[in-house]
LOTI-765806 format. One record per residue: x, y, z of N, C-alpha, C in turn; residue number from 1. Coordinates in nm, 2 decimals. Example, Ala and Ser with C-alpha at 12.3 -4.5 7.8 and 13.67 -1.06 7.14 Angstrom:
! residues 2
- n_east|n_north|n_up|ca_east|ca_north|ca_up|c_east|c_north|c_up|nr
- 1.32|-0.57|0.78|1.23|-0.45|0.78|1.32|-0.33|0.78|1
- 1.28|-0.22|0.71|1.37|-0.11|0.71|1.29|0.00|0.79|2
! end
This chain:
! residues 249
- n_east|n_north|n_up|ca_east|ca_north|ca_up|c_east|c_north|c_up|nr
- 12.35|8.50|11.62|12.27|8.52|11.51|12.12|8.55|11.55|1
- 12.08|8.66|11.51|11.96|8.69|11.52|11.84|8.61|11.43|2
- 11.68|8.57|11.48|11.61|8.44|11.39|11.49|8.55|11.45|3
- 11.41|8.53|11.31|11.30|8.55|11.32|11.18|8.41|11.18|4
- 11.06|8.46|11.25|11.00|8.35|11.17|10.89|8.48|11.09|5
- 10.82|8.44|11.00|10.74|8.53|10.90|10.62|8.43|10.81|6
- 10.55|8.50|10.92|10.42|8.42|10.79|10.36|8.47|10.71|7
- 10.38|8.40|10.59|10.33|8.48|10.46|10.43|8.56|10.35|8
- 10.53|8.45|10.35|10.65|8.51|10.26|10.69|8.42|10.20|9
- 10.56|8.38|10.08|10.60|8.30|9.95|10.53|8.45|9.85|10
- 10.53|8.57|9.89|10.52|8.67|9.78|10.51|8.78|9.85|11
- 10.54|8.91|9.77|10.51|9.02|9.81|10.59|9.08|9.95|12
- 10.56|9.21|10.05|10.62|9.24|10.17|10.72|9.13|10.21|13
- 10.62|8.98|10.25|10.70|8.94|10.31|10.78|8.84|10.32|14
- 10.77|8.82|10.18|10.93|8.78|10.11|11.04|8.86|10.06|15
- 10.99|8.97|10.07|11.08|9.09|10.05|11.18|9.14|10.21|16
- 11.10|9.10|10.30|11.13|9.15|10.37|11.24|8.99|10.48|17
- 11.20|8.86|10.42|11.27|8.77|10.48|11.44|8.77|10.38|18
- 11.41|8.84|10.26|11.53|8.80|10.19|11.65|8.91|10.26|19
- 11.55|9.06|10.31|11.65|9.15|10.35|11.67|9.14|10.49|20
- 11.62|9.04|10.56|11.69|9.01|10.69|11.80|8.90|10.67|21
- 11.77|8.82|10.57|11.84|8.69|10.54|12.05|8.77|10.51|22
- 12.01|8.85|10.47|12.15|8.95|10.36|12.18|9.01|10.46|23
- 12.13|9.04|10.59|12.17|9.07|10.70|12.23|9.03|10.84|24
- 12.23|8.88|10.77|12.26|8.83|10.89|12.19|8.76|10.95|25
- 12.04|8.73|10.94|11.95|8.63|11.04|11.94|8.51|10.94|26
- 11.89|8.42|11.10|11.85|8.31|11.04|11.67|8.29|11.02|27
- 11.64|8.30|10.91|11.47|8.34|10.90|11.40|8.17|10.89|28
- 11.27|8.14|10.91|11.21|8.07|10.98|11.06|8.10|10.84|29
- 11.05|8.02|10.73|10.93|8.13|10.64|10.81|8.00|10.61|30
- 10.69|8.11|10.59|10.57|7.97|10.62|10.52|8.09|10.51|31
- 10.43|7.98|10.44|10.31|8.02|10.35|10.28|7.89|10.28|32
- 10.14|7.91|10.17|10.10|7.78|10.13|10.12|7.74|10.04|33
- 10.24|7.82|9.98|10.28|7.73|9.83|10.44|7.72|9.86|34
- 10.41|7.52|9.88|10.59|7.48|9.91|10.64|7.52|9.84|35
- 10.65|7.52|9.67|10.71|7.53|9.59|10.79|7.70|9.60|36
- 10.72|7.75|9.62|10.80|7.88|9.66|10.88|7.92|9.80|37
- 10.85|7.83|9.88|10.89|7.82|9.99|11.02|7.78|9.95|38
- 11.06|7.66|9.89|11.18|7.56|9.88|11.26|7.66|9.71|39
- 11.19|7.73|9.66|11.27|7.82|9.59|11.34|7.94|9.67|40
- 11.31|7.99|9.79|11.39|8.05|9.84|11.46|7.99|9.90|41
- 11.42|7.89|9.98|11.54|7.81|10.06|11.67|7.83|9.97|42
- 11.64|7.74|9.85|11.74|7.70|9.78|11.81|7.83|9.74|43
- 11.77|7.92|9.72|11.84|8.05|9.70|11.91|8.11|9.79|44
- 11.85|8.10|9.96|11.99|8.15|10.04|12.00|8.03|10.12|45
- 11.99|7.89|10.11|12.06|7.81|10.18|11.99|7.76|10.25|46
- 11.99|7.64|10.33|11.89|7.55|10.43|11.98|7.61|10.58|47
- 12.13|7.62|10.53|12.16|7.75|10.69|12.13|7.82|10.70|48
- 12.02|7.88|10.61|12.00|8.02|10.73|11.87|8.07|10.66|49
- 11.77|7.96|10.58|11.62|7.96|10.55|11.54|7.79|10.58|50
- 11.49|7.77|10.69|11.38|7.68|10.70|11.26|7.75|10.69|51
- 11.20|7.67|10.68|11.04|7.64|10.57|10.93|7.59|10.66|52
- 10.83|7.60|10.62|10.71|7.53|10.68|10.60|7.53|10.56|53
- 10.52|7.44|10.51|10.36|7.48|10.45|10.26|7.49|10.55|54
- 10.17|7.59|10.54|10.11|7.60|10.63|9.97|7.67|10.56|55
- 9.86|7.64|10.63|9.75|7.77|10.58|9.69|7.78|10.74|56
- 9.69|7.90|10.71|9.67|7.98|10.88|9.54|7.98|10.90|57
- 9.47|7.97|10.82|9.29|7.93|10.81|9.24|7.82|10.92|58
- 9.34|7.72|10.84|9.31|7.57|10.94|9.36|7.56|11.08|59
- 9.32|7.53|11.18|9.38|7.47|11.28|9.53|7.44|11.33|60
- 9.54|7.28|11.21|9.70|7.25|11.21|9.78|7.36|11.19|61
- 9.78|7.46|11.16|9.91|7.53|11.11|9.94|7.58|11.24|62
- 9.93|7.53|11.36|10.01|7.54|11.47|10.12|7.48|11.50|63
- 10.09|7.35|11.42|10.18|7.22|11.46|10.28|7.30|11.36|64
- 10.27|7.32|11.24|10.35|7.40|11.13|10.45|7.49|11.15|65
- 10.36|7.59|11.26|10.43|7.71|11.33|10.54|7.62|11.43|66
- 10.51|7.48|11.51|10.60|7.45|11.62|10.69|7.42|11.59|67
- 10.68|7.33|11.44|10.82|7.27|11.36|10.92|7.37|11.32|68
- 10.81|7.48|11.30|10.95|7.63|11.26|11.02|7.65|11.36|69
- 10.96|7.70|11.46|10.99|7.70|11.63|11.13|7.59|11.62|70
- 11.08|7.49|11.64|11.21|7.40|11.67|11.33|7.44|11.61|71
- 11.29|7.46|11.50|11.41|7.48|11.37|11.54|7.65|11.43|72
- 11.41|7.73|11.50|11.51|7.86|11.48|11.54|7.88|11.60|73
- 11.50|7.81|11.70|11.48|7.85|11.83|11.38|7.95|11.89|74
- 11.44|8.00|11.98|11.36|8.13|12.05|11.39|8.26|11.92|75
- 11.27|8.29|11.84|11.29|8.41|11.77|11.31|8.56|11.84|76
- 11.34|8.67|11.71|11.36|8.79|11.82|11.30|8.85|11.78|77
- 11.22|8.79|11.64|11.08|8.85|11.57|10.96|8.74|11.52|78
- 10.87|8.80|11.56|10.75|8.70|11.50|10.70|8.79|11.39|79
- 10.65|8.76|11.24|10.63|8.87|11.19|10.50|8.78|11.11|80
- 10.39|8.87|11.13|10.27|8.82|11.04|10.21|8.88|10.96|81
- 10.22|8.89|10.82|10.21|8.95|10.69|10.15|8.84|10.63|82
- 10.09|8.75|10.62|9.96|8.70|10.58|9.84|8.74|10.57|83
- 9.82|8.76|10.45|9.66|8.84|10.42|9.59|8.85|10.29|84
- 9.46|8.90|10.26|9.39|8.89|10.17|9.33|9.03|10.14|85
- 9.32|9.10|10.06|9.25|9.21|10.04|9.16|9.24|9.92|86
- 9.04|9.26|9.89|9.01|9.25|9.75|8.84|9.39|9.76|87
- 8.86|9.44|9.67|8.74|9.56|9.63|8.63|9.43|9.62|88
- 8.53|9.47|9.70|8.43|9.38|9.71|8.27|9.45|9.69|89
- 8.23|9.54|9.63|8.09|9.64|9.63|8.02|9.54|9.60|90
- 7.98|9.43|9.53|7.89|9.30|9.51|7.89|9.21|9.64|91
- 7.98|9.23|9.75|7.97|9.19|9.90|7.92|9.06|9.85|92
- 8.03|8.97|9.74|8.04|8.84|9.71|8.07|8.76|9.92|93
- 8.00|8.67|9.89|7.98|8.64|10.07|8.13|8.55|10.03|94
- 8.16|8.47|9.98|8.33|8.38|9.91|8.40|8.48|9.99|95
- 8.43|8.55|9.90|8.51|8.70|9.94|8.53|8.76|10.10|96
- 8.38|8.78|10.10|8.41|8.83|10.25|8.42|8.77|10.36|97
- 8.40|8.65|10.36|8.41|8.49|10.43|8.57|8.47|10.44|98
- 8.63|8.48|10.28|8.82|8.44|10.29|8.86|8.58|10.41|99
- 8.83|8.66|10.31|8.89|8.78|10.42|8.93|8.77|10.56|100
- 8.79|8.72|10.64|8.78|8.72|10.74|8.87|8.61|10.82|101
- 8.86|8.54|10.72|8.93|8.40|10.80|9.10|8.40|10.80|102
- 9.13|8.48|10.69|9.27|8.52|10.69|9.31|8.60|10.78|103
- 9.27|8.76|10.71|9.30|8.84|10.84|9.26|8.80|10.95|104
- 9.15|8.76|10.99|9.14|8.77|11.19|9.17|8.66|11.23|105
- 9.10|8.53|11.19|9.13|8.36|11.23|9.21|8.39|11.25|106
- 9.30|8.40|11.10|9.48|8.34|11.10|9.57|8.41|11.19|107
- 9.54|8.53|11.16|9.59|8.61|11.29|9.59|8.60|11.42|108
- 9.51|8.60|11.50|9.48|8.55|11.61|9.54|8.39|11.64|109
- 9.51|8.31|11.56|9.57|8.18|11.58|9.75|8.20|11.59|110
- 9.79|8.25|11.47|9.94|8.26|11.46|9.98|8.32|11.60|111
- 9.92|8.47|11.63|9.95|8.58|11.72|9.96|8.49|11.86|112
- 9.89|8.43|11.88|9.83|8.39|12.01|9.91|8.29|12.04|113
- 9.92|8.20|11.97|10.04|8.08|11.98|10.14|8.12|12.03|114
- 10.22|8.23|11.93|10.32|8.31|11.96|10.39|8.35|12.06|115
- 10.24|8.36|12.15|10.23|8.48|12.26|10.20|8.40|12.35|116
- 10.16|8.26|12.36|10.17|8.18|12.46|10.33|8.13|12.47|117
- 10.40|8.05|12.34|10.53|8.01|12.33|10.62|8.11|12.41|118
- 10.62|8.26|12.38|10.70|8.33|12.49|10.67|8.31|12.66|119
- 10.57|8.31|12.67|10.56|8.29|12.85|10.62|8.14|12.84|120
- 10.67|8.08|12.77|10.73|7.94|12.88|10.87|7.93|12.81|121
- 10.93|8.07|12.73|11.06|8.04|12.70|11.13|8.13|12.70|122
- 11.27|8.11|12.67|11.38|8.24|12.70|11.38|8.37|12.70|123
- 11.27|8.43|12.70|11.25|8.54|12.68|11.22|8.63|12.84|124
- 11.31|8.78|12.82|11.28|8.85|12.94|11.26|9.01|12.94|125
- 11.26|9.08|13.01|11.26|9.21|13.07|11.34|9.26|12.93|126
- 11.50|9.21|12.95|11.57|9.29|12.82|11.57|9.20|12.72|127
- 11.52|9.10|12.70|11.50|9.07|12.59|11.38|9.01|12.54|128
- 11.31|9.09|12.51|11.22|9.11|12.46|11.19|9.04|12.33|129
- 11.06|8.94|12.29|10.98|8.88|12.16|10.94|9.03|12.12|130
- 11.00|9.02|11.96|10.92|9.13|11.90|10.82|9.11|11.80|131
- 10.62|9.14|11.86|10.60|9.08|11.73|10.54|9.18|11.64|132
- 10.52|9.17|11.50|10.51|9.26|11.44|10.44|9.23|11.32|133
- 10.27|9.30|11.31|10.16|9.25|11.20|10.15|9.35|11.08|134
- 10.12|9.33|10.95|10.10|9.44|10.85|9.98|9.44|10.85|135
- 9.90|9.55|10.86|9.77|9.57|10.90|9.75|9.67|10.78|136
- 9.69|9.82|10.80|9.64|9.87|10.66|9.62|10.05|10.72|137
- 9.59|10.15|10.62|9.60|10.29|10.61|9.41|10.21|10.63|138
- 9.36|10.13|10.59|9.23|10.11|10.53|9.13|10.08|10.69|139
- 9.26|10.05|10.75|9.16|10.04|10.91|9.14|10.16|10.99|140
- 9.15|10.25|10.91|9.15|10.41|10.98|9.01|10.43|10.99|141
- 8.96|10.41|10.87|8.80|10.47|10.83|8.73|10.32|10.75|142
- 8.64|10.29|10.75|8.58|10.17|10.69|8.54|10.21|10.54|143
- 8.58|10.19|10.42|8.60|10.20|10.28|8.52|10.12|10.23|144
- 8.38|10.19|10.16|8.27|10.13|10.10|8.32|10.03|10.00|145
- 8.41|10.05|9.88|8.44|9.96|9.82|8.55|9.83|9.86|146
- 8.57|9.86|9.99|8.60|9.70|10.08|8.61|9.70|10.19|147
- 8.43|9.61|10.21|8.44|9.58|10.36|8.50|9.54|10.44|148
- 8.49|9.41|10.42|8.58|9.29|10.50|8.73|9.31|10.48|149
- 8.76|9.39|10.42|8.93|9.42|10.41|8.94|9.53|10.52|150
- 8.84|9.66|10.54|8.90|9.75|10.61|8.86|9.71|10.77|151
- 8.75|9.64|10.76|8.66|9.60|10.94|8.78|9.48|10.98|152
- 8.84|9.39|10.90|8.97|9.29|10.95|9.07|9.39|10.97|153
- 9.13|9.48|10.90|9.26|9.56|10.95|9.20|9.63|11.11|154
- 9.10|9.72|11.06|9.08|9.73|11.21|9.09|9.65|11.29|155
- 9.04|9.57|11.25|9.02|9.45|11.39|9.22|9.40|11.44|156
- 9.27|9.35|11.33|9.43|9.35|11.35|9.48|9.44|11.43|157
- 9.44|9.60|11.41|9.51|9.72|11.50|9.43|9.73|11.66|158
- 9.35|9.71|11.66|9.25|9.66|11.79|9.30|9.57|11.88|159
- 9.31|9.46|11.82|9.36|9.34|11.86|9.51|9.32|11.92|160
- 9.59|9.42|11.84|9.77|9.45|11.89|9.75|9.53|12.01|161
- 9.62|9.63|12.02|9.66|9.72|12.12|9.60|9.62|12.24|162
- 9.51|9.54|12.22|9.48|9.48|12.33|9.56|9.39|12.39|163
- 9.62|9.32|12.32|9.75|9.22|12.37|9.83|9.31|12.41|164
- 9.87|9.42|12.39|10.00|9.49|12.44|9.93|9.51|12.54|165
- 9.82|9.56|12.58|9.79|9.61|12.71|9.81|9.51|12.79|166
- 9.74|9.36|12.79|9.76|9.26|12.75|9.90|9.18|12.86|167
- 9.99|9.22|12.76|10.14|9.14|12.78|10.18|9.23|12.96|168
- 10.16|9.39|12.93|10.18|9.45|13.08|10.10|9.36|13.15|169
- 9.97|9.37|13.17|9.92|9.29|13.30|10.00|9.22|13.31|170
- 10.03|9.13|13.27|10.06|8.95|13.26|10.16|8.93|13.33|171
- 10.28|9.10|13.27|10.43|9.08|13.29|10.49|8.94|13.17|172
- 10.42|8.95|13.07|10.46|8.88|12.90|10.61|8.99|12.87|173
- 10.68|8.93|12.84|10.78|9.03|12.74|10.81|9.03|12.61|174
- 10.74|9.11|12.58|10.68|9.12|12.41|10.66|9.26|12.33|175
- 10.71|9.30|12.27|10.65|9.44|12.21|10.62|9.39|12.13|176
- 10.49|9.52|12.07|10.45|9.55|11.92|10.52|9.62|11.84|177
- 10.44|9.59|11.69|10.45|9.68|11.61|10.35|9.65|11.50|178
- 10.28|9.76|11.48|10.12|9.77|11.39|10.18|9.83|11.26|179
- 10.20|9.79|11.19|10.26|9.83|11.06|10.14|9.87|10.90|180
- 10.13|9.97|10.89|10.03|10.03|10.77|10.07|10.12|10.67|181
- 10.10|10.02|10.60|10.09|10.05|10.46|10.00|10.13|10.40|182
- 10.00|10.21|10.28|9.88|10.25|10.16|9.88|10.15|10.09|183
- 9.86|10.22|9.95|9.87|10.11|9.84|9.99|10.08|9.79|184
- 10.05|9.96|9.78|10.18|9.88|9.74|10.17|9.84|9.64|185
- 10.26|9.82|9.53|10.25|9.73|9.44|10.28|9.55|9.46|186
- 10.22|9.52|9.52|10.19|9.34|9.49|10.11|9.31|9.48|187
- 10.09|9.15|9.45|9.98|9.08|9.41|9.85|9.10|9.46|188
- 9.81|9.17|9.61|9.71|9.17|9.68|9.61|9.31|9.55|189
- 9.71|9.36|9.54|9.62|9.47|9.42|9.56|9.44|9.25|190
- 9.45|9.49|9.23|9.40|9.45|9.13|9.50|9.56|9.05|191
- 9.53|9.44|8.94|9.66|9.58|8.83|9.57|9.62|8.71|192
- 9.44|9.63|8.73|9.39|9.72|8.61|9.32|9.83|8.64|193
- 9.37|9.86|8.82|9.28|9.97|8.86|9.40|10.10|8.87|194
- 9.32|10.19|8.88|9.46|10.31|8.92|9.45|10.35|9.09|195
- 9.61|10.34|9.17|9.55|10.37|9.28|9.64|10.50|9.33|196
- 9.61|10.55|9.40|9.71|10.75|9.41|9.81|10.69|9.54|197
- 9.91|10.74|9.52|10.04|10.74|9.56|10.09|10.58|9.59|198
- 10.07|10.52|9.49|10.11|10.40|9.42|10.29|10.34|9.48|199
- 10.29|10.29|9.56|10.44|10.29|9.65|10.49|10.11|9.58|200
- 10.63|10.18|9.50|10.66|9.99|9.45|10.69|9.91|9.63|201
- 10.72|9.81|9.55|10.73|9.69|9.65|10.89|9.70|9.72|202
- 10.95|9.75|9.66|11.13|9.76|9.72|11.12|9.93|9.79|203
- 11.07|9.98|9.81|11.04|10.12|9.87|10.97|10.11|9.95|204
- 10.84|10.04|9.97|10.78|9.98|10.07|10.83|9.88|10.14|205
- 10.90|9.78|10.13|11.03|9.70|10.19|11.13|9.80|10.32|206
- 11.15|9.91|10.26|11.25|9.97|10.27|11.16|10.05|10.41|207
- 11.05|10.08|10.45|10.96|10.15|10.54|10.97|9.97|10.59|208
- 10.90|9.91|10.55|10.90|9.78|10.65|10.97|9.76|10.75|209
- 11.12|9.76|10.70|11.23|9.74|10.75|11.26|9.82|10.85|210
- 11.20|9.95|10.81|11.25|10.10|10.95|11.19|10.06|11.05|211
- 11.08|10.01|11.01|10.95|9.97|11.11|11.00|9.88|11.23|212
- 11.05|9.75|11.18|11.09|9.64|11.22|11.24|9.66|11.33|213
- 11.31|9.73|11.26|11.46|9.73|11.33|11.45|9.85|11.43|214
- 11.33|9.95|11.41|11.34|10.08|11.50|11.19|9.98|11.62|215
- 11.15|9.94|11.57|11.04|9.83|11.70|10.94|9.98|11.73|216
- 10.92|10.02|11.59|10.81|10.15|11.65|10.70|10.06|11.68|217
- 10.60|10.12|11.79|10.47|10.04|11.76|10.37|10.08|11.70|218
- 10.37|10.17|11.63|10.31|10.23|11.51|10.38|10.28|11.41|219
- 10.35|10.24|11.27|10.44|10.27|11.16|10.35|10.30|11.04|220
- 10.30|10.43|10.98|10.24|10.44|10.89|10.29|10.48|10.73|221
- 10.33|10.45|10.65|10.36|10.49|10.55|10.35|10.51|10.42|222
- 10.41|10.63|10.38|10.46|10.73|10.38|10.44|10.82|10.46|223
- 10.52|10.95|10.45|10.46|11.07|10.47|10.32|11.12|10.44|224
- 10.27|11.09|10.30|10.16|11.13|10.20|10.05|11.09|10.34|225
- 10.07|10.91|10.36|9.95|10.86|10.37|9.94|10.89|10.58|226
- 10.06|10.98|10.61|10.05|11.00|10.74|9.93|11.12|10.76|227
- 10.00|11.21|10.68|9.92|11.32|10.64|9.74|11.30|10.62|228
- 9.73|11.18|10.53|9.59|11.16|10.48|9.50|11.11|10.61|229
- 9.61|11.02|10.68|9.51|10.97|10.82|9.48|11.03|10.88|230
- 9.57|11.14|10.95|9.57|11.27|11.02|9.41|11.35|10.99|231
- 9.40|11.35|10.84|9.31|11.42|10.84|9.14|11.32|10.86|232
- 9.19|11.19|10.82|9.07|11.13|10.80|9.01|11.09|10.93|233
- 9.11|11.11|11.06|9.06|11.06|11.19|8.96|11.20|11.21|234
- 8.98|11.30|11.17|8.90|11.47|11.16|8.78|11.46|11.12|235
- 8.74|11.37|11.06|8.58|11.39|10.97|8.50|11.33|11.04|236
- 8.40|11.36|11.07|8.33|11.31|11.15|8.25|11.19|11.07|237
- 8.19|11.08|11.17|8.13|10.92|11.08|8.04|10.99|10.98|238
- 7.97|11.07|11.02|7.86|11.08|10.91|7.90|11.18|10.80|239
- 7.97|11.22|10.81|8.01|11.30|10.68|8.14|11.20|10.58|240
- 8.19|11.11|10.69|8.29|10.99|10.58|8.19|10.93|10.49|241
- 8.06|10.89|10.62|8.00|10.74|10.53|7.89|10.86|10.39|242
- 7.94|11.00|10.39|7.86|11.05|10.25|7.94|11.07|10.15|243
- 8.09|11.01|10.19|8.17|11.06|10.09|8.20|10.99|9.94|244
- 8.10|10.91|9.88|8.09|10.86|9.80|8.15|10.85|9.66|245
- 8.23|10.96|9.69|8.34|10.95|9.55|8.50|10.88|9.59|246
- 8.50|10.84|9.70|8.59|10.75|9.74|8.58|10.61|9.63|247
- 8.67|10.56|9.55|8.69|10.46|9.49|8.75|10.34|9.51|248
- 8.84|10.38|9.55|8.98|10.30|9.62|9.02|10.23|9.74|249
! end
C-alpha cells in the first residue's frame, strides 16, 4: 500500500486530493488546524487508511505533529504541502502580510525541511525515491500589485524547490520534486464576490493535481489557458509589467 502524508487537507485542493488517493488505494496521513474536520474525514474513509494530526505549521511544535503522522504511515511515497494563505491586499494591511508570510514560507520550509531531513536517515533509495510535492501559484511568475505577500511567498516556494532539488543531488538525498501552479480555483482561499478569468472549479483542478502527482512532473502549470499566459508574461520586460496597471486580479 502506497502512504502519503498532506498538509493542509481540512479544505479545498487538499482534501480533494487526500480523498482521491484514499479511493485509490493509499493509506493517507492528513494534518491541518481544524480537528473537527480532520476526524470528519477520518470517519468517512476509516482510521485504516486515514490518520490525523492537528497541527499549525506557523508554530514550531508542528514538527512533533508531523513525527506522530510519520509513525502512523511509515516511510511515505509522497510528502505533499498544500498549506497556504492568499488574500488581495492593496491596503498592504501588515496582519495580512505578516499571516501570509508565515504560512507560505515559515510553514513551508519547516514542514519541507523536516521532511527532507526524515528521508536521509530512512528507507528511502536510488529507486525509491521520497516524492515531495508543494502547490505554489501562476502568481509567482510576475509579482501582482494587488497581492504582495501572496505572489513574493509563491515565488519564494518555487525558488526554494529548485534549490533543494539542486540541493538533494549534491547530497545524494533521494527525493524528487514537484512545483505545482495553479490559476484561479474555486476554494475558500478566493474572495467569492470578485470575478476572476478562467475561473477552474475545484474537482477539475483536482483532476490537474492528480496528473501532476502520479506523473512526478517537476513542474506542472495549469491549464493550458494559464500555460499560455505565463509563456507570455515571462516576455515582458520588469518595467513595462510593473506599468501594467489595469491588472486587477
Amino acid at each position: 500500500m502506497k502512504t502519503a502524508i498532506i498538509i493542509g487537507a481540512t479544505s479545498g485542493l487538499g482534501k480533494e486530493a487526500a480523498a482521491r488517493l484514499v479511493t485509490e488505494g493509499w493509506k493517507v496521513g492528513i494534518a491541518g488546524r481544524r480537528t473537527a474536520a480532520l476526524e470528519a474525514f477520518q470517519k468517512e474513509f476509516g482510521k485504516d487508511k486515514v490518520c490525523i494530526a492537528t497541527m499549525d505549521v506557523t508554530r514550531p511544535e508542528s514538527v512533533e505533529a508531523l513525527d506522530d503522522l510519520l509513525s502512523q504511515t511509515g516511510d511515505p511515497n509522497l510528502f505533499f504541502y498544500v498549506s497556504g494563505v492568499g488574500y488581495q491586499n492593496r491596503e498592504l494591511d501588515e496582519e495580512i502580510e505578516m499571516c501570509t508570510l508565515q504560512t507560505n514560507c515559515e510553514g513551508m520550509v519547516r514542514m519541507v525541511d523536516h521532511f527532507f531531513h526524515y528521508v536521509k536517515t530512512h528507507n528511502y533509495s536510488k529507486r525509491h525515491k521520497a516524492h515531495i510535492a508543494v502547490i505554489t501559484s501562476v502568481a509567482g511568475i510576475n509579482g501582482l500589485g494587488t497581492a504582495p505577500a501572496y505572489s513574493a511567498t509563491k515565488k519564494m516556494q518555487s525558488t526554494y524547490l529548485t534549490a533543494l532539488s539542486q540541493l538533494s543531488r549534491m547530497d545524494k538525498v533521494p527525493v524528487c520534486f514537484t512545483d505545482i501552479r495553479p490559476g484561479f480555483v474555486a476554494t475558500d482561499i478566493l474572495n467569492p464576490n470578485k470575478h476572476y478569468p478562467m475561473l477552474m472549479s475545484k474537482d477539475k483542478a483536482t483532476d490537474h493535481v492528480m496528473k501532476a502527482l502520479h506523473k512526478k512532473k517537476r513542474v506542472y502549470t495549469f491549464d493550458w489557458r494559464f500555460r499560455l499566459i505565463v509563456g507570455l508574461w515571462k516576455m515582458i520586460p520588469r518595467f513595462v509589467w510593473e506599468r501594467l496597471t489595469w491588472i486587477q486580479n
